[in-house]
C-alpha positions, 0 to 999 in steps of 0.5 A: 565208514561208520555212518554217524548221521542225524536220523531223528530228531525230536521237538519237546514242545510246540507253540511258535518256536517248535513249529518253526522249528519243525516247519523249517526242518521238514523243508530243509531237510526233506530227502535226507531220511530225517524223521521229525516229532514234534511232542507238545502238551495239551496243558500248555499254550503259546504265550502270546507276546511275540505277536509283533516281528522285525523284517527278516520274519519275512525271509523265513516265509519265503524260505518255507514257500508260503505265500504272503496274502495266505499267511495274512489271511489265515492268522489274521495278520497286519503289517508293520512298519516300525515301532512308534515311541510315545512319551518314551524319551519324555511325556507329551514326546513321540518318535518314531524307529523305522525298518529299512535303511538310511537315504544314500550317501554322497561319495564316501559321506553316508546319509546320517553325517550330511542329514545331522550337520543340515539338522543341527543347522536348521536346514532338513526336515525331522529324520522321519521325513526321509525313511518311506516306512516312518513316513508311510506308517505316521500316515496310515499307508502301505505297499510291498515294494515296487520293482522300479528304478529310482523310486523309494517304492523299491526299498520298503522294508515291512513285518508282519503283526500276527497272533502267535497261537494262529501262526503256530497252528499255520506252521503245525499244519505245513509241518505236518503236511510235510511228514512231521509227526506230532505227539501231543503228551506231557514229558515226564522223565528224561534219560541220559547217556552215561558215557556221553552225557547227551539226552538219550529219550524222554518219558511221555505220561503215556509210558512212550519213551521217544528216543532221538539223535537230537534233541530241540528245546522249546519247552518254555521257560523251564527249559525242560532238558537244556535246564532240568537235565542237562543244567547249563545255566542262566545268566540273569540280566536283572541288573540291566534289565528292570522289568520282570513282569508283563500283563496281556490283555486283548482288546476291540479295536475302535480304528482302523489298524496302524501299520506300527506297534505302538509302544508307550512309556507308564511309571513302572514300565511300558505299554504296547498296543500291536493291531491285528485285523480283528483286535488289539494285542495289548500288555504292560511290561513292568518291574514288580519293585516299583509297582504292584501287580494290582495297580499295573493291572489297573493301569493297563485296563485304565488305557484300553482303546476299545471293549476288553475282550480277555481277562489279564494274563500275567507272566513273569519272568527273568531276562537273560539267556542259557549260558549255551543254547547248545549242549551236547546234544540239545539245542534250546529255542525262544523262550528255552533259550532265553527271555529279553522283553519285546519292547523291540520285537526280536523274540521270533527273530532270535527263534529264526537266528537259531534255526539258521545257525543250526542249519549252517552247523547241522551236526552228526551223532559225533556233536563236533565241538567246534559247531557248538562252540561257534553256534553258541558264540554267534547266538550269545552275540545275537542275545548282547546286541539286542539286550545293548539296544533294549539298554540304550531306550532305558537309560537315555530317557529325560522321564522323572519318577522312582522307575526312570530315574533307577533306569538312568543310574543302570551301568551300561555295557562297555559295548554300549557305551562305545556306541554311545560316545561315538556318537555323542562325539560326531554322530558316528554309528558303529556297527559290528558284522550282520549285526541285527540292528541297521544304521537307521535303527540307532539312528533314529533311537539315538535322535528320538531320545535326546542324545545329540552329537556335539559335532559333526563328521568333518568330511561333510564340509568337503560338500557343497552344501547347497547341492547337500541341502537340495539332496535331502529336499528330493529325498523328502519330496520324492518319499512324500510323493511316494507316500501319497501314492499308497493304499491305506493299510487296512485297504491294503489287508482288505487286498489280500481277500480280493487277490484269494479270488 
């Protein structure tokens, strides 16, 4: 039989998706005779907006072995919680979105329908009170969880807020540490195969031609070969999405780190402060229609927490995603494969959701369409799931001025507005398989922004509801209990030192 393998495979571009990417091939493939090169420029440095995570980042440093306390250490990372929304739903208002799942359910009832019916009757206490990272996070506190029966300790669901630059040199390292050959060199020219249309090699300013079976795009924005070579399109999310610029500024911290990225809404956009140990990650994500890139500046620095320790950096952008992320024999990641703001923190989560899907559907030379058509149909899904919640934060929002108010008037998605109706109808929450989002996240969106459902789930009136009431009441408590038996946040960082030793 005609052997078809992949035997090289060749990275355009470093920063945090290359080197993830890089880092995890190297480990899942070792022993297959894969030869891995990674080609970065010397011009071009990681953007550093995806400094804050979600949980699953955390599955990924486990699956590459690294240990937890070394990683925290080396990119000076702290942890993560949730995202705590501040005059978001309406000025003077602040909520807060939880990782983690609900509290239990009673029989077939789950927690959201007994805990709404109790809340719209003036009987339980505000849906913070029930999730053990909301609490924990509000309070400055934090633990990995505990391996112990009956205790909300065990079910902590945690991030990691990094520098992105730091967190791609960690990965570099580790790739290379694991046969991963680095060029650094700017790709001047691209070859196509032509018969098969697939990239053949890429030109290097040195002169070197690099050829590869497969090729993975983490070139940024341009998307160098999915886009200037093979040309597969873009669709652009403008009409759903306002917002296309941002402004980064780092600043010095006067507090001690929160266990939450902070995000705050302002006139023509949001703000978002994320704690790292030794500064402040700071932006503004704003629409250049409603406000000039002056005045945003302007606004930003005007907001500070502490000294500014970088000029601004400005980005622009279009949100969207490629209309395939995988063509022929080309596979784009983060920003190649597309951009969606980081009001929620999925951008190294949908790098992490490519790399898997890969793995899953790795091909040979022959690029089964049947792989590709599936991998491009999961990501598409993974790209409208999070642009549907990116949507739900904008339009369902009581803020006057011109900004808000064209963000209300934003057709939503028929997917959306699903949800949507669902949930104003009986506080029903309706989620597709391995959809990213959980239960309690458009939950706590949902209740955080105002959208109350007109009733409740009728089978919560098949309980009893004294026994429904003293249910949440050991919630609350025992998660309070818990809560008070943690570490401080920064006393829990200042422990991954002690345990180096």
């Amino acid at each position: 039989m005609n052997d078809r393998r992949i035997r090289n495979i060749a990275i355009v571009g470093g920063g945090t998706a290359g080197w993830m990417a890089a880092a995890c091939l190297a480990r899942s493939l070792s022993g297959l005779g894969v030869q891995i090169r990674l080609i970065e420029s010397a011009h071009i440095g990681t953007v550093g907006v995806g400094e804050a995570t979600i949980p699953p980042i955390m599955d990924f440093i486990r699956q590459l072995g690294i240990a937890e306390d070394d990683l925290v250490r080396d990119v000076k990372a702290t942890y993560k919680l949730g995202i705590g929304y501040r005059d978001w739903t309406r000025p003077g208002h602040f909520y807060f979105h939880p990782f983690g799942p609900t509290g239990p359910g009673i029989g077939t009832v789950p927690f959201q329908a007994y805990w709404l019916k109790m809340f719209l009757e003036g009987h339980a206490a505000p849906l913070e009170d029930y999730s053990i990272q909301a609490a924990a996070a509000i309070r400055g506190r934090f633990a990995r969880p505990v391996h112990a029966p009956n205790t909300p300790l065990n079910k902590i669901a945690y991030a990691l807020h990094f520098d992105a630059s730091s967190f791609a040199n960690y990965l570099r390292e580790f790739a290379q540490a694991r046969g991963v050959h680095r060029t650094v060199g700017d790709v001047r020219g691209v070859a196509l195969d032509s018969q098969s249309g697939c990239v053949e090699s890429v030109t290097l300013a040195s002169g070197e031609s690099v050829a590869a079976d497969l090729f993975i795009d983490c070139s940024g924005f341009r998307g160098l070969l999915i886009e200037g070579a093979l040309h597969t399109g873009y669709d652009d999310w403008s009409r759903w999405l306002p917002c296309d610029r941002a402004l980064v500024v780092h600043s010095n911290p006067e507090t001690a780190p929160d266990p939450y990225t902070l995000v705050t809404a302002l006139d023509a956009g949001w703000q978002w402060r994320i704690p790292l140990q030794h500064r402040n990650g700071n932006g503004y994500v704003y629409a250049s229609s409603f406000i000039s890139d002056e005045a945003a500046q302007t606004a930003l620095l005007s907001r500070l927490e502490g000294p500014r320790l970088s000029d601004p950096m400005a980005l622009r952008f279009t949100p969207g995603r490629r209309r395939k992320a995988w063509n022929r024999n080309v596979i784009a990641l983060g920003l190649a494969a597309g951009f969606l703001e980081p009001l929620e923190a999925t951008g190294i989560y949908l790098i992490q959701r490519g790399i898997a899907m890969l793995l899953r559907f790795f091909p040979d030379r022959d690029f089964a369409a049947a792989d590709i058509d599936r991998y491009n149909r999961v990501l598409e899904s993974e790209f409208n799931r999070v642009r549907d919640f990116l949507l739900l934060h904008y339009t369902q929002t009581e803020r006057t001025g011109a900004f808000w108010e064209h963000c209300r008037s934003i057709p939503l998605t028929d997917s959306l507005l699903e949800k949507i109706e669902l949930f104003r109808s009986h506080g029903r929450i309706l989620r597709e398989d391995a959809e990213l989002f959980p239960v309690m996240s458009w939950l706590s969106v949902m209740i955080g922004q105002n959208i109350i459902p007109r009733r409740y789930d009728p089978l919560v009136d098949g309980l009893d509801a004294f026994k429904v009431r003293s249910r949440l009441e050991e919630l609350r408590a025992g998660i309070a209990r818990s809560v008070e038996s943690m570490p401080g946040h920064w006393d829990f960082i200042q422990g991954a030192y002690a345990r180096q030793i």
